[in-house]
C-alpha positions in Angstrom: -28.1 1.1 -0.3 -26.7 4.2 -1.7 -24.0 2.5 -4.1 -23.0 6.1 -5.3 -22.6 5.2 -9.2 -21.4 1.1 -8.5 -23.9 -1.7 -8.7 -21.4 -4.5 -8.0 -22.7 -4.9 -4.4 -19.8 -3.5 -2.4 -20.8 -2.6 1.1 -18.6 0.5 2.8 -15.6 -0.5 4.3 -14.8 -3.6 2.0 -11.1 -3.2 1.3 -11.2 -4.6 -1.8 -13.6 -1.9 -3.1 -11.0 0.7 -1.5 -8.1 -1.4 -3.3 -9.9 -1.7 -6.3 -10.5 2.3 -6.2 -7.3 3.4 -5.6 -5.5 1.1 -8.2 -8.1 1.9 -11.1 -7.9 5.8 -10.6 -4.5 5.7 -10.5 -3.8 3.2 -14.0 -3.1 5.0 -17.1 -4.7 1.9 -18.7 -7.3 2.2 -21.0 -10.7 0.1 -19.5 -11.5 -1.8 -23.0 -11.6 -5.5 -22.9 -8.6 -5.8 -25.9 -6.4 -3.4 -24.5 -6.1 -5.0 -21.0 -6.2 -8.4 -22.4 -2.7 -7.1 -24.2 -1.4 -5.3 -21.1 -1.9 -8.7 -19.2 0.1 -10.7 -21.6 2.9 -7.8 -21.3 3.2 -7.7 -18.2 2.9 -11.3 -17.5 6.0 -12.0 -20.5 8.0 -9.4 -18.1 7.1 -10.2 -14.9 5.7 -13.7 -14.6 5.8 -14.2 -11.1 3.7 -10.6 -10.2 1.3 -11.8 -12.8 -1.6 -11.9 -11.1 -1.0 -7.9 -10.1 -1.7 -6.4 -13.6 -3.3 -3.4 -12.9 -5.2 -3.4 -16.3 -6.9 -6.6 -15.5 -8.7 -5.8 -12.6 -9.6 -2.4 -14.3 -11.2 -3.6 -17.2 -14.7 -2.4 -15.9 -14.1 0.6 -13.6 -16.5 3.1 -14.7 -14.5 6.4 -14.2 -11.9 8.1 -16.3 -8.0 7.6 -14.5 -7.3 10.4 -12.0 -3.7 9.5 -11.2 -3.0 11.4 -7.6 0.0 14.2 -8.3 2.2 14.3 -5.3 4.7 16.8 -3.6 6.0 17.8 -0.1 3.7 20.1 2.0 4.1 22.3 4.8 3.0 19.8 7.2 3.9 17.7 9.7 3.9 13.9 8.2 4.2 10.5 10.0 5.3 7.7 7.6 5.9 4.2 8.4 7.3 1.3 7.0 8.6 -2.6 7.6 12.2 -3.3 6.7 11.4 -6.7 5.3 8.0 -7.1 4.4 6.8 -7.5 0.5 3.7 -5.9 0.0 5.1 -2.2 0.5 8.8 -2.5 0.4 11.1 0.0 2.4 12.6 1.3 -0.6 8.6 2.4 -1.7 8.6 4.4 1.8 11.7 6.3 1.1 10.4 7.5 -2.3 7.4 8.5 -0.7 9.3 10.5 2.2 11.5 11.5 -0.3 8.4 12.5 -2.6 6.5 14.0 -0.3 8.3 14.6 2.8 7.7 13.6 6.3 9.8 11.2 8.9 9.9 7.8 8.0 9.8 5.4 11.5 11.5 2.2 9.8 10.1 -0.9 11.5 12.4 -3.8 11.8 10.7 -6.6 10.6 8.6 -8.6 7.7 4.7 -8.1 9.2 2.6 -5.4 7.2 0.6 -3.6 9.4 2.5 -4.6 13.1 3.4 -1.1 14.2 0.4 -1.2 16.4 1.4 -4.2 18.0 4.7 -2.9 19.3 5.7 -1.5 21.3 7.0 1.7 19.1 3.5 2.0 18.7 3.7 5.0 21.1 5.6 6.8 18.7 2.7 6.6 16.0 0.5 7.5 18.4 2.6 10.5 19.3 2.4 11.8 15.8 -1.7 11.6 16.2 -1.8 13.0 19.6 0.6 15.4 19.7 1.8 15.8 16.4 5.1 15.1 17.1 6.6 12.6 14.4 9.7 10.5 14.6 12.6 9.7 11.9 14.4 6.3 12.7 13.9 3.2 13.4 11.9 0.5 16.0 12.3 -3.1 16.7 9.7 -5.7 15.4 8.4 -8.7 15.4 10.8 -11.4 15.3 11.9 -12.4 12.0 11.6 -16.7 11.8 14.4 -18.4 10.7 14.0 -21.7 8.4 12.6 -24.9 9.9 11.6 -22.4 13.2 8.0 -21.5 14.2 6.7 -18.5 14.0 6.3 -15.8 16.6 2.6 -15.1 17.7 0.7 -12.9 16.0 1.8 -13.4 12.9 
């Protein structure tokens, strides 16, 4: 197996490899063990319930220098999408981006990461890939439960 550089047994595809990539080239923090060990206990004293997403921590072996991506609007047609209500990237993220580095932003109106592909606004993603014709605006979702409800399939 060709590991190009990494000998921690990742096979290709393995998101958390990819995760792991993209959020250790982009920290500024430095890889010793001290360093991150006091980056951790900052950022746990600020933010104690994102704890467990401290950068620095999971970074503390990475084996390349950071290479923190520089981005700014293109020339090109973009398609960006995003969930109204979910947590793990948050519409206001998705705006910065589009604001960042332009593109139309198809707001999806619900709380499920990754769901545009099972709606049916789907057809306007597709569009963008097809045709290459994106869309600003918005697209129902998945229905959002309410308290003490069960929730919709597929969720």
């Amino acid at each position: 197996m060709d590991t190009n550089g990494f000998d921690s047994g990742y096979q290709d595809g393995e998101i958390n490899f990819v995760l792991k990539a993209v959020r250790c080239n982009d920290s500024p923090a430095q890889r010793g063990f001290e360093a991150g060990r006091e980056h951790a206990q900052q950022f746990r004293a600020r933010y104690p319930v994102g704890a467990m997403h401290a950068s620095s921590d999971l970074c503390l072996d990475w084996p390349l220098r950071a290479q923190p991506a520089h981005l700014e609007k293109g020339s090109s047609a973009l398609q960006l999408s995003g969930h109204a209500f979910e947590t793990n990237t948050p519409m206001p993220w998705a705006k910065q981006m589009r604001d960042t580095i332009g593109g139309a932003l198809l707001a999806v109106q619900n709380d499920v990461h990754s769901s545009l592909v099972h709606l049916p606004c789907a057809a306007k993603g597709v569009d963008f890939l097809v045709k290459g014709v994106a869309t600003e605006g918005s697209c129902p979702g998945a229905p959002i439960p309410t308290p003490g409800q069960p929730s919709s399939g597929g969720r």
